[in-house]
Backbone as a printed PyTorch tensor [residue, N CA C, xyz], in Angstrom:
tensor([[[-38.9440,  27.5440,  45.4670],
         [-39.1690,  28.7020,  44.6240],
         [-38.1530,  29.7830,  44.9980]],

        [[-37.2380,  30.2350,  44.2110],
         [-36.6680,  31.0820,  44.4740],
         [-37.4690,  32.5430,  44.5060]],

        [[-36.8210,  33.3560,  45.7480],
         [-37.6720,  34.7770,  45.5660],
         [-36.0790,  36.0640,  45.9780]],

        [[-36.6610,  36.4920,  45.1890],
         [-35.5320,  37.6610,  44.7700],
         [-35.6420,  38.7840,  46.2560]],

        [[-34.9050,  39.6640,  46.4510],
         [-34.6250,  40.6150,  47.3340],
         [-35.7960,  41.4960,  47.7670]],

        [[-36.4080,  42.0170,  45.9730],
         [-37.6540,  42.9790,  46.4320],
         [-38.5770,  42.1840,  46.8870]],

        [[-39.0830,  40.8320,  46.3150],
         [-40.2240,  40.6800,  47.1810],
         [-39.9740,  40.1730,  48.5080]],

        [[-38.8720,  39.3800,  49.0070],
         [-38.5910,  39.4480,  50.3730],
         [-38.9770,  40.9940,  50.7690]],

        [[-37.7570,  41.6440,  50.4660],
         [-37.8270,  43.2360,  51.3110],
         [-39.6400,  43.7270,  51.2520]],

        [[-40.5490,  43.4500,  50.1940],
         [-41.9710,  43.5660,  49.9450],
         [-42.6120,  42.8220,  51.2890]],

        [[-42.5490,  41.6610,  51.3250],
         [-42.5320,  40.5820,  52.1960],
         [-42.8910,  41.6300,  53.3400]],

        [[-41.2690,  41.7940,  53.9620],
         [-40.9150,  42.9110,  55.4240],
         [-42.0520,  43.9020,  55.3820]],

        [[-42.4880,  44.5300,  54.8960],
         [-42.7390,  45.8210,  54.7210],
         [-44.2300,  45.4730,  54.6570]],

        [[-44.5490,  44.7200,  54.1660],
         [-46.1480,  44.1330,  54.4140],
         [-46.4000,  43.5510,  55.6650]],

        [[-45.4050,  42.8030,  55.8890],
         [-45.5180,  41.7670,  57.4910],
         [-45.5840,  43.1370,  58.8570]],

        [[-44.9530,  44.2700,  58.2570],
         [-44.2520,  45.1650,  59.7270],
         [-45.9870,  46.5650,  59.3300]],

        [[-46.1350,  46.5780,  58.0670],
         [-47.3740,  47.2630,  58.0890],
         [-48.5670,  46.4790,  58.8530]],

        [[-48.6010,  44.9810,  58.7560],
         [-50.4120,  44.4520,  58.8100],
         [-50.0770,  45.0380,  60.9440]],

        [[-49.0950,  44.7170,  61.2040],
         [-49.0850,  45.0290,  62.6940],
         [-48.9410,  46.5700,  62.8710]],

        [[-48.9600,  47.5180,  61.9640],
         [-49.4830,  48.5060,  62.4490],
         [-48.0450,  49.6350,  62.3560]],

        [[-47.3980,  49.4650,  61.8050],
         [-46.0550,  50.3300,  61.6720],
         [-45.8250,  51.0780,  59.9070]],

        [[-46.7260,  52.8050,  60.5580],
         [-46.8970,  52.9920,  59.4990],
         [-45.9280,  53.6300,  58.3290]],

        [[-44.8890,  53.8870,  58.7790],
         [-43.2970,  53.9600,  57.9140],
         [-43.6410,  52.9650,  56.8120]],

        [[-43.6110,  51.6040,  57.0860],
         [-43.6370,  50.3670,  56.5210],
         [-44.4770,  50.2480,  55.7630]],

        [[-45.5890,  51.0850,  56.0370],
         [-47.0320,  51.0460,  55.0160],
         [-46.7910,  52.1580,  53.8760]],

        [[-46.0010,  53.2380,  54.6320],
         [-46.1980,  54.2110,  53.8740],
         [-45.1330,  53.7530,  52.8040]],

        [[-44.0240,  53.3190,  53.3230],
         [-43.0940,  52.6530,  51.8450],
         [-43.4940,  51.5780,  51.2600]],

        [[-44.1530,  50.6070,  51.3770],
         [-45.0860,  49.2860,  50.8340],
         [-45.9970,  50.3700,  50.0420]],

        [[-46.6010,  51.0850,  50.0120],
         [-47.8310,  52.1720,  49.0890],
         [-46.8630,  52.4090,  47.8740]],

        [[-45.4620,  53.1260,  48.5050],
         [-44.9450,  53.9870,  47.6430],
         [-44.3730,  53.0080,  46.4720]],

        [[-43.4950,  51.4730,  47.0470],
         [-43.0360,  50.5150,  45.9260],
         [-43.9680,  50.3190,  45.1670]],

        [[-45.7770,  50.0340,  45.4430],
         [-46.5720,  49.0060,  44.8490],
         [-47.8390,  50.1010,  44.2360]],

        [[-47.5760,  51.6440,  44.4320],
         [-48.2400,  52.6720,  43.6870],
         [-48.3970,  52.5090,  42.0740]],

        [[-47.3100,  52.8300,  41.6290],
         [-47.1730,  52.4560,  40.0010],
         [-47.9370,  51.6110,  39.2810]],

        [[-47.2960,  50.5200,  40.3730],
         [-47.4010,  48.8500,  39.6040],
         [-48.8220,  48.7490,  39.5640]],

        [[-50.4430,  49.2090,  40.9830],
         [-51.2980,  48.6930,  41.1150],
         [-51.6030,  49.9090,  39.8560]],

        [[-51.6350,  51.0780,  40.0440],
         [-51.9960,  51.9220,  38.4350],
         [-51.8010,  51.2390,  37.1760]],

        [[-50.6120,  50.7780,  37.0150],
         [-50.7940,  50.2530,  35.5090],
         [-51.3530,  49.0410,  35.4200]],

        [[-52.0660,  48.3000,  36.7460],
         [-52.9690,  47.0950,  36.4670],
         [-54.2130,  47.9240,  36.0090]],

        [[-54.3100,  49.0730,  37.1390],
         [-56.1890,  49.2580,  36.8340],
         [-56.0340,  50.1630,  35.2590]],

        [[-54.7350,  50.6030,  34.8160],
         [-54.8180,  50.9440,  33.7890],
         [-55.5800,  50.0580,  32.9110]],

        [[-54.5020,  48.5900,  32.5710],
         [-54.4440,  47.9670,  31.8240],
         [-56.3260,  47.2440,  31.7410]],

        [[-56.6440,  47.3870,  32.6470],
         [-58.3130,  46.6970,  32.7240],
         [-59.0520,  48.0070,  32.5280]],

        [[-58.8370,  48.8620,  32.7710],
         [-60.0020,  49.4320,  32.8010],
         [-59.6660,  50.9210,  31.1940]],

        [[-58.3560,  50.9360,  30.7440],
         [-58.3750,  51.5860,  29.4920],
         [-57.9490,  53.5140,  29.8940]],

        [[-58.2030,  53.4470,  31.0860],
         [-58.7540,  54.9970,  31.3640],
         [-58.0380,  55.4080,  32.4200]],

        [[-57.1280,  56.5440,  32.3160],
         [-56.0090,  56.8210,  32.9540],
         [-56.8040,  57.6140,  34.1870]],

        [[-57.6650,  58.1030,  34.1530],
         [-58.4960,  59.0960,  35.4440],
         [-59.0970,  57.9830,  36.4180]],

        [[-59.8870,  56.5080,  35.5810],
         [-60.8960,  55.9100,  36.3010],
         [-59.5280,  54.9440,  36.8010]],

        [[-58.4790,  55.0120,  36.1780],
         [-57.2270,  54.1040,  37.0390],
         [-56.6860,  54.2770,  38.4070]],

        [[-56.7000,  55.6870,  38.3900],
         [-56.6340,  56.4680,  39.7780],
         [-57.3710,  56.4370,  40.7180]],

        [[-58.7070,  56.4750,  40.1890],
         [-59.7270,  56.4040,  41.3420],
         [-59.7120,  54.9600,  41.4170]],

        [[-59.7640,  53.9420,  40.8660],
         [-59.7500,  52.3020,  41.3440],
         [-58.2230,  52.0290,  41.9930]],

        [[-57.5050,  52.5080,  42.0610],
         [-56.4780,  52.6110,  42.9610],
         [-56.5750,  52.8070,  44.1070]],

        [[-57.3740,  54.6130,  44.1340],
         [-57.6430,  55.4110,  45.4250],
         [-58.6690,  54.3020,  46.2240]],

        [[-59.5380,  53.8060,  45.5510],
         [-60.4140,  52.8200,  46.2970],
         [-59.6170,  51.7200,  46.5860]],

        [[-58.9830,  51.2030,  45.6750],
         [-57.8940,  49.7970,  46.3950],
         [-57.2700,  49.9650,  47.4960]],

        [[-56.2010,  51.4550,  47.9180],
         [-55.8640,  51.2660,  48.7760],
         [-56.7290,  51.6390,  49.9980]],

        [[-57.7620,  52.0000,  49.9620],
         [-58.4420,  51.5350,  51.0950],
         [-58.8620,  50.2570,  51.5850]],

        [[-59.0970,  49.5740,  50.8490],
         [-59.7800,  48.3840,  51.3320],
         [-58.4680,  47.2630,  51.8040]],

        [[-57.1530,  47.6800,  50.9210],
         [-55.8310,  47.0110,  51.0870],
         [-55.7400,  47.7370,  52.9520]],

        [[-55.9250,  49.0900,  53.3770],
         [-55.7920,  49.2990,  54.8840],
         [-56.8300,  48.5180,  55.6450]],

        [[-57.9000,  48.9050,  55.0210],
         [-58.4050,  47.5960,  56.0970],
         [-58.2730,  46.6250,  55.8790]],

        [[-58.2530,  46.0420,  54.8850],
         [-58.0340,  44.0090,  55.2560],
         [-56.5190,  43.7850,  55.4060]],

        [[-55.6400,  44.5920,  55.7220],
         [-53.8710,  44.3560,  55.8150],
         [-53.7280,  43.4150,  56.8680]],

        [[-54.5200,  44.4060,  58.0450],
         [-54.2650,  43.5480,  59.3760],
         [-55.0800,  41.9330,  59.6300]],

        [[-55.7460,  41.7090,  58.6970],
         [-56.2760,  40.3670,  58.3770],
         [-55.2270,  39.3030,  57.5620]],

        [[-54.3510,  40.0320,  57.0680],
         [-53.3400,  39.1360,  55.5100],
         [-53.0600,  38.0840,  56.4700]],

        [[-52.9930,  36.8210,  56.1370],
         [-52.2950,  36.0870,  57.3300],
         [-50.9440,  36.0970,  57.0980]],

        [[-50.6230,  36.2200,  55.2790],
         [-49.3740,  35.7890,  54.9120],
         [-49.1070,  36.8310,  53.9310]],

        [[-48.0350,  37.3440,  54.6180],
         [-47.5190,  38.7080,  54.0390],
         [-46.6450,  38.4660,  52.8230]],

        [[-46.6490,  37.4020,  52.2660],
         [-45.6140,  36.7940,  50.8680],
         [-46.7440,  36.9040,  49.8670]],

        [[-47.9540,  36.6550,  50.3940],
         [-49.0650,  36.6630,  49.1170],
         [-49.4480,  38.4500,  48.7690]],

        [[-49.1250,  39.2580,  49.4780],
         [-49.6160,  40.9120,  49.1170],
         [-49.8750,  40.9880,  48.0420]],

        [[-48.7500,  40.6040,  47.0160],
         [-48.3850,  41.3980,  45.1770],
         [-49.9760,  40.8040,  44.7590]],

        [[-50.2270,  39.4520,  45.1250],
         [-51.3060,  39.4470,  44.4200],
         [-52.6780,  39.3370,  44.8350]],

        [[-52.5450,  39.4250,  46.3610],
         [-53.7210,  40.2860,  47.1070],
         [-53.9760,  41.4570,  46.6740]],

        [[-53.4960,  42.3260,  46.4470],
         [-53.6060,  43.6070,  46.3670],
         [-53.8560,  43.7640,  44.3390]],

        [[-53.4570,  43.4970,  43.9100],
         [-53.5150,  43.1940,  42.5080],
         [-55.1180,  42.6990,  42.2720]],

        [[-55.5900,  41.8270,  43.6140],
         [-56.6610,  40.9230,  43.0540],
         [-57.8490,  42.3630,  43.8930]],

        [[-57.9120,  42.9420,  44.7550],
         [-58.4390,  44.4560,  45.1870],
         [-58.3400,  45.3170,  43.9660]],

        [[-57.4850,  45.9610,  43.4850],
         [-57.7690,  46.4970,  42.0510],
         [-58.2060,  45.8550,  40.9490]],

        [[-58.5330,  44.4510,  40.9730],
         [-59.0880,  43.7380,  39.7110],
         [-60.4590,  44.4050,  40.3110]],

        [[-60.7770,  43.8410,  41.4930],
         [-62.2310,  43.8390,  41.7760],
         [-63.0420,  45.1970,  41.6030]],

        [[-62.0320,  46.3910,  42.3750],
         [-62.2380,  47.8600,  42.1670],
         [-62.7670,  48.2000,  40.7310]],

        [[-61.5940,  47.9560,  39.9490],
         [-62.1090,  47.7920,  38.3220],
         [-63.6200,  47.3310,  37.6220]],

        [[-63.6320,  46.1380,  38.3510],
         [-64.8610,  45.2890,  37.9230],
         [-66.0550,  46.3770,  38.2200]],

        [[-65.4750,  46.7960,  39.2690],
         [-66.7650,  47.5550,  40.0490],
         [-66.9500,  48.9730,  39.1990]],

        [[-65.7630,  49.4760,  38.9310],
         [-66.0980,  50.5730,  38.2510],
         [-66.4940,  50.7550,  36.2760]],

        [[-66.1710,  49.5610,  36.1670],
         [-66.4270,  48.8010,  34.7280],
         [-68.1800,  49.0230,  34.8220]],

        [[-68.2170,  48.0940,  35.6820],
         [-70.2100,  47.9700,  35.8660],
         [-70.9790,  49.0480,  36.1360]],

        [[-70.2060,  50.2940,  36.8760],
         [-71.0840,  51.1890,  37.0840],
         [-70.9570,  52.3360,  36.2790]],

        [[-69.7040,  52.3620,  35.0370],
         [-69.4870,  52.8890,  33.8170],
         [-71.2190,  52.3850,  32.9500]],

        [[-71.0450,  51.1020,  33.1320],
         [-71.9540,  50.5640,  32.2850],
         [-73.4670,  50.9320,  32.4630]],

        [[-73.7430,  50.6280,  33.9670],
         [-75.0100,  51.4970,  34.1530],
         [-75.2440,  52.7930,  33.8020]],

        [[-74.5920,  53.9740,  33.8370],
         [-74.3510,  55.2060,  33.4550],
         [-74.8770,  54.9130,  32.0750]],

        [[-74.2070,  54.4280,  31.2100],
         [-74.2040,  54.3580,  29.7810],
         [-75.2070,  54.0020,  29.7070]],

        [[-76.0820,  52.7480,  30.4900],
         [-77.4360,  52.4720,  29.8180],
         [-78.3680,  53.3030,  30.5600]],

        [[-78.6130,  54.2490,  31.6210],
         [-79.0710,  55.6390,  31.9110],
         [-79.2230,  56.6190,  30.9020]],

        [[-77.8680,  56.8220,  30.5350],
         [-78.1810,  58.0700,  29.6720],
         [-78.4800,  57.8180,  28.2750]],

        [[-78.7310,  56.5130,  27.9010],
         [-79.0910,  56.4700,  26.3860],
         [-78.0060,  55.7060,  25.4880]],

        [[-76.6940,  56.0380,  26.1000],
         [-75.5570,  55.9840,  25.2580],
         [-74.5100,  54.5150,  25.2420]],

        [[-75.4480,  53.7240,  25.6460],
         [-74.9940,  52.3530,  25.7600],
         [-74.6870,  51.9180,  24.1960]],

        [[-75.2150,  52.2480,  23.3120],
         [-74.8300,  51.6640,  21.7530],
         [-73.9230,  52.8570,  21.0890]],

        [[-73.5730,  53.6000,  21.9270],
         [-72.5860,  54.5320,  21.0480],
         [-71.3190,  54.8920,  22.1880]],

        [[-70.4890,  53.5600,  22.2590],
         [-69.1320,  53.3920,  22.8820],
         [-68.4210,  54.6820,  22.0180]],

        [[-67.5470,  55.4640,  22.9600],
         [-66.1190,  55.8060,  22.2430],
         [-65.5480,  55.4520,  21.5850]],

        [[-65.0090,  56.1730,  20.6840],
         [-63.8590,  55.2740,  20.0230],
         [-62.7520,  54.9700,  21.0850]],

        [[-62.6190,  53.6910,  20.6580],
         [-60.9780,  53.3200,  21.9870],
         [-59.7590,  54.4510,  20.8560]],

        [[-59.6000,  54.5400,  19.7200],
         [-57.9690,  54.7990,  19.5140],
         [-58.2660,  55.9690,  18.2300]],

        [[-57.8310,  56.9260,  18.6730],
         [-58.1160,  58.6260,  17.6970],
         [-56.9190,  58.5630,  16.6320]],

        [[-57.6720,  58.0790,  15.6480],
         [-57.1140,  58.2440,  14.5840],
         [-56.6510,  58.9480,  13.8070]],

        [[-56.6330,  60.4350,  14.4100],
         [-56.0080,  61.6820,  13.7740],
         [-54.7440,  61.4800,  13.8150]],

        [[-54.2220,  63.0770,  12.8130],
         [-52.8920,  62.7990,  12.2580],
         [-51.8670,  62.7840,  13.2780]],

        [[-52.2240,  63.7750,  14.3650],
         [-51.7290,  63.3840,  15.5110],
         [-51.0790,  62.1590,  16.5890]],

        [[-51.9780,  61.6850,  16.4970],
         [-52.0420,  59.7510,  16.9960],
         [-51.1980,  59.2160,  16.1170]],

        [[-51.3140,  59.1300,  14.9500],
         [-50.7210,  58.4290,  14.0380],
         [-48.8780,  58.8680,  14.0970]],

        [[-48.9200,  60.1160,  14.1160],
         [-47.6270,  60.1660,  14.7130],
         [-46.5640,  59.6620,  15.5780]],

        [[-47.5140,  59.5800,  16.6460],
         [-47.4010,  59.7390,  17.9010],
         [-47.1200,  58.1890,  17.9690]],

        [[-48.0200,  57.4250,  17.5560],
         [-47.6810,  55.9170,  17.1070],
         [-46.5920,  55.4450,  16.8810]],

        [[-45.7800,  56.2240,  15.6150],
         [-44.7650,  55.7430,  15.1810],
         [-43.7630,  55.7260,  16.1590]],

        [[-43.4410,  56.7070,  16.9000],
         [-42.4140,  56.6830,  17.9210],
         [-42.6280,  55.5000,  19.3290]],

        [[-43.6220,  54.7920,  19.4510],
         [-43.9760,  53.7580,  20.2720],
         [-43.4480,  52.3820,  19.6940]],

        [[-43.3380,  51.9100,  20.4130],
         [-42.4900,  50.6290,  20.3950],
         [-43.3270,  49.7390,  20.1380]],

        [[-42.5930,  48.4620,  19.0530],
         [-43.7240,  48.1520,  18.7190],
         [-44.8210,  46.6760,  19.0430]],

        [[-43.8270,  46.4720,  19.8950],
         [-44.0050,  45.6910,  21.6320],
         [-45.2380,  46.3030,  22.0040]],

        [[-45.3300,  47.7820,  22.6130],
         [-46.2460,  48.6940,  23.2050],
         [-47.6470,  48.4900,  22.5340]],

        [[-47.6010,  48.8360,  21.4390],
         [-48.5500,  49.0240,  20.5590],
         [-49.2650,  47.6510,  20.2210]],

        [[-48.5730,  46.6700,  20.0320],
         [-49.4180,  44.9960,  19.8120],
         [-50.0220,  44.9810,  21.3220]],

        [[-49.0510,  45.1630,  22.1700],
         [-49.8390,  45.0790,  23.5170],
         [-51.0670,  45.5540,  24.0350]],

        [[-50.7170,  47.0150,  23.3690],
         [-52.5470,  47.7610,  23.5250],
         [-53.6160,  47.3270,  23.1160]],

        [[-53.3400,  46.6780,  22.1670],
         [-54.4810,  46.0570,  21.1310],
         [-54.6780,  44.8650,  21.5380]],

        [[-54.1530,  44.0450,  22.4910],
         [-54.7360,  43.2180,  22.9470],
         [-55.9240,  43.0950,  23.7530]],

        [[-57.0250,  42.2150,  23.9740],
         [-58.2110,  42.5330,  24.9390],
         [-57.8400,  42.6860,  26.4020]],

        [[-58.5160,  43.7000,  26.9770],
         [-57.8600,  44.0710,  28.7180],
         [-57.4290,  42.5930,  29.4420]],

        [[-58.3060,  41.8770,  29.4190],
         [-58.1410,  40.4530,  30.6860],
         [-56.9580,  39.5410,  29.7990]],

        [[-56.3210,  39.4670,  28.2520],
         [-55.0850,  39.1800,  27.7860],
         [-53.9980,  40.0710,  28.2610]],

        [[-54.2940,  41.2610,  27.9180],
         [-53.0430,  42.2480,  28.3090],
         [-52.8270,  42.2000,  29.7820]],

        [[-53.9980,  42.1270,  30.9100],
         [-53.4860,  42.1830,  32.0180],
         [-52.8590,  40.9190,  32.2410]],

        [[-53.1380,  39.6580,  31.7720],
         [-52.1730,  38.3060,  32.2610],
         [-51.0550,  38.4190,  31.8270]],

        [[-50.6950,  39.3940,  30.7290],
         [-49.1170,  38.9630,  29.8660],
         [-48.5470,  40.1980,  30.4790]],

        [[-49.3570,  41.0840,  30.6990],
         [-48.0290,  42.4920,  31.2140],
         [-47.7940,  41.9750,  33.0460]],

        [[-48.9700,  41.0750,  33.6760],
         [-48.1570,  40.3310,  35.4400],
         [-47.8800,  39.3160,  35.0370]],

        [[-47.4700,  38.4420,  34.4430],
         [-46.6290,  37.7120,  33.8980],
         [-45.1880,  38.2310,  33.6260]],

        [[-44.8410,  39.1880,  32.4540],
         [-43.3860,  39.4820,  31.9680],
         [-42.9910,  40.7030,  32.5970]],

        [[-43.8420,  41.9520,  33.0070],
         [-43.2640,  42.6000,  33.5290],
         [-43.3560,  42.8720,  34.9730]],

        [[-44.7950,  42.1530,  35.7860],
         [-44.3480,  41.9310,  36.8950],
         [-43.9730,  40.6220,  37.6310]],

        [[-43.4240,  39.6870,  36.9400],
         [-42.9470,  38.6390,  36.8180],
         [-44.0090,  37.6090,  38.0830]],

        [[-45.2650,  37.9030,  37.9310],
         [-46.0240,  36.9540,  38.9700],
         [-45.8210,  35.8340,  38.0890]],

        [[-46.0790,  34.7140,  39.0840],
         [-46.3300,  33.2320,  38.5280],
         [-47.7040,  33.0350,  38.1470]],

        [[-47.6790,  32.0390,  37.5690],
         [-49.2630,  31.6560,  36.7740],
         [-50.3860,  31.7140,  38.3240]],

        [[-49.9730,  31.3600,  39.1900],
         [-51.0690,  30.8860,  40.5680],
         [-51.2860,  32.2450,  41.1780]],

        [[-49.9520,  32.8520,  40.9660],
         [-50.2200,  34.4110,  41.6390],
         [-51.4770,  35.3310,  40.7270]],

        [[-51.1870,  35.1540,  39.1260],
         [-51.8330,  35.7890,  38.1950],
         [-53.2500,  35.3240,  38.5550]],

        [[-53.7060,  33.9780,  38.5780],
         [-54.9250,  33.6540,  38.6180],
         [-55.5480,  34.1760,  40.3280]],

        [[-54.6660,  34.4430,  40.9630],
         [-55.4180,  35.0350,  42.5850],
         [-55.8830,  36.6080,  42.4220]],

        [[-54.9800,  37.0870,  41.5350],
         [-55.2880,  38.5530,  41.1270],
         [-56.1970,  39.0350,  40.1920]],

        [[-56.3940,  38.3650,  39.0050],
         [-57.7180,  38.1610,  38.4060],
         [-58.7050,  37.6070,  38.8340]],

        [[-58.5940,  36.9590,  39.8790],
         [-59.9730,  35.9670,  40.0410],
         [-60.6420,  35.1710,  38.9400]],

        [[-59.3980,  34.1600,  38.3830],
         [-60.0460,  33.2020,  37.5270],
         [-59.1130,  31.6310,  37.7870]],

        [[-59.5180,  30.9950,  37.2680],
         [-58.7070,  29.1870,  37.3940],
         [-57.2600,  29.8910,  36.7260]],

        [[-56.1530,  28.8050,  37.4170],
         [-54.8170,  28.9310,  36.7250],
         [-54.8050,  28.6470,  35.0950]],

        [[-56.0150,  27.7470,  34.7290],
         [-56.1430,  26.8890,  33.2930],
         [-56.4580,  28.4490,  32.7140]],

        [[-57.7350,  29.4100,  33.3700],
         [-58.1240,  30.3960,  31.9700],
         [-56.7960,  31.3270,  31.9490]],

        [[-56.1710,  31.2710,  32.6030],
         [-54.6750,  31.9960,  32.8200],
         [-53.6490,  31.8870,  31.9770]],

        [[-54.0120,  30.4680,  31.6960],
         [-52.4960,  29.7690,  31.0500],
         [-53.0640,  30.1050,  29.3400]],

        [[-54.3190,  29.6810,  29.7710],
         [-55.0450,  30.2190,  28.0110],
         [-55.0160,  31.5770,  28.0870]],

        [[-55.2880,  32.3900,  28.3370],
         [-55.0220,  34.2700,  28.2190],
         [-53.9730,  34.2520,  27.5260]],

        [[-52.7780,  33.5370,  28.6500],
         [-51.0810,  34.1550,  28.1640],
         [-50.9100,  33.4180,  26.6590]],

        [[-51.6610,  32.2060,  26.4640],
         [-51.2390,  31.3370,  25.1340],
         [-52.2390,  32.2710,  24.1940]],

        [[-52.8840,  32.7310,  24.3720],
         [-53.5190,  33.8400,  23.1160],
         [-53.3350,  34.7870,  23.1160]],

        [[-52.9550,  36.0940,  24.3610],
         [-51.7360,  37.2110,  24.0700],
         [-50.5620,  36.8030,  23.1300]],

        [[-49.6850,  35.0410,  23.5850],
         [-48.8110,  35.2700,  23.3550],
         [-48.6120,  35.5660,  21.4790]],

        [[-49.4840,  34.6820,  20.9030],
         [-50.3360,  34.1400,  19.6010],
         [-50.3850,  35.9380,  19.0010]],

        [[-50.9340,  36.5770,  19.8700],
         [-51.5610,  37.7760,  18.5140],
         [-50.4550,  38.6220,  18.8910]],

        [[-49.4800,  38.7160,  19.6800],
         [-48.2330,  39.6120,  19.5800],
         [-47.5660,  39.2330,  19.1620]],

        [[-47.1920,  37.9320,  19.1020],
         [-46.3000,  37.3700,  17.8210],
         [-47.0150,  37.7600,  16.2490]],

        [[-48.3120,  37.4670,  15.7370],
         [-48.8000,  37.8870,  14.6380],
         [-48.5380,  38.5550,  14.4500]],

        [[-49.1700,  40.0710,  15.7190],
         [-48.9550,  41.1670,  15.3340],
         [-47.3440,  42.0940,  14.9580]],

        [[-46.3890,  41.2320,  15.5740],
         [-45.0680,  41.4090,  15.4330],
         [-44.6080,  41.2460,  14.0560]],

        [[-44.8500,  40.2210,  13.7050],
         [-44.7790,  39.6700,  12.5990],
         [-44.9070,  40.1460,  11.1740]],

        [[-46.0630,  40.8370,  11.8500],
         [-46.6860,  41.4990,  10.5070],
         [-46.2820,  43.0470,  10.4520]],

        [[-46.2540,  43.5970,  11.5700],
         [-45.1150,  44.7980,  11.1570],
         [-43.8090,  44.6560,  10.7990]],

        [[-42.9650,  43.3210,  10.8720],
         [-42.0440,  43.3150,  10.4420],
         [-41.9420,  43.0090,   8.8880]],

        [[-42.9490,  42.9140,   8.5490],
         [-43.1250,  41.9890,   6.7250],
         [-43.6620,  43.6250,   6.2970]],

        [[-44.5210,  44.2740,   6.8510],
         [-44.5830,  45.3150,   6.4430],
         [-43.4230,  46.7120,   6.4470]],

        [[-42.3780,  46.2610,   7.5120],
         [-41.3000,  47.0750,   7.0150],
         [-39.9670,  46.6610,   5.9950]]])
């Protein structure tokens, strides 16, 4: 398997953190900050509750570091800590909602004012099929193409078989092509 520079240099920087060298941790946080946000983005919809399932990931990423045995697996150790964070904060969204009554009256996911609609047009239209995909599709196809994990890495970070993996990416791939498709017949 070939592996490129960053995740070697990722590699270093995980291997020199689990022993306790916190330079190494503090730059391993700073490369893999972004990337773990726009996972808990992508699952959980909600740019505030992304932050806090982050803020909780990297705790649990400090304590179990010095446990990793193998500092090559991190991207999707740590990926598979913010799935779970998510899960966790998904479920206790949900309890809330059936507390206060408001379990049958979800948000709207996408504000259809004239605003939005604007705001739309200038988005790419890549971006936009992507949003509209269901969270557990969008998260296999955006660590797939843009964080280029492999299918075995993807399925350690979701916590599902490589098979429901390979099916996610074959039905993302299916409705962004449609959806491509069909904005292009419509322009």
């Amino acid at each position: 398997m070939h592996r490129d520079k960053a995740r070697i240099f990722d590699e270093y920087l995980a291997a020199a953190a689990r022993v306790g060298d916190r330079d190494a941790f503090s730059r391993l946080a700073a490369r893999w900050q972004s990337r773990l946000l726009r996972h808990a983005y992508r699952l959980s919809g909600d740019h505030e509750a992304a932050r806090d399932i982050v803020q909780d990931a990297w705790a649990d990423i400090v304590k179990g570091l010095p446990s990793l045995r193998d500092s090559g697996v991190f991207p999707a150790w740590a990926h598979r800590i913010v799935t779970r964070r998510a899960a966790d904060s998904i479920r206790r969204a949900q309890r809330r909602r059936r507390t206060n009554d408001a379990f049958a009256a979800e948000p709207a996911r996408e504000d259809q004012s004239a605003a939005a609609l604007e705001l739309a047009v200038d988005v790419p239209p890549l971006a936009v099929a992507m949003a509209a995909l269901p969270s557990d599709q969008r998260a296999a196809i955006a660590l797939f193409y843009q964080e280029e994990f492999s299918v075995a890495e993807i399925a350690v970070a979701l916590e599902v078989p490589a098979g429901t993996v390979k099916t996610r990416l074959m039905h993302a791939r299916r409705k962004l092509r449609a959806a491509l498709e069909e904005r292009k017949s419509d322009v």
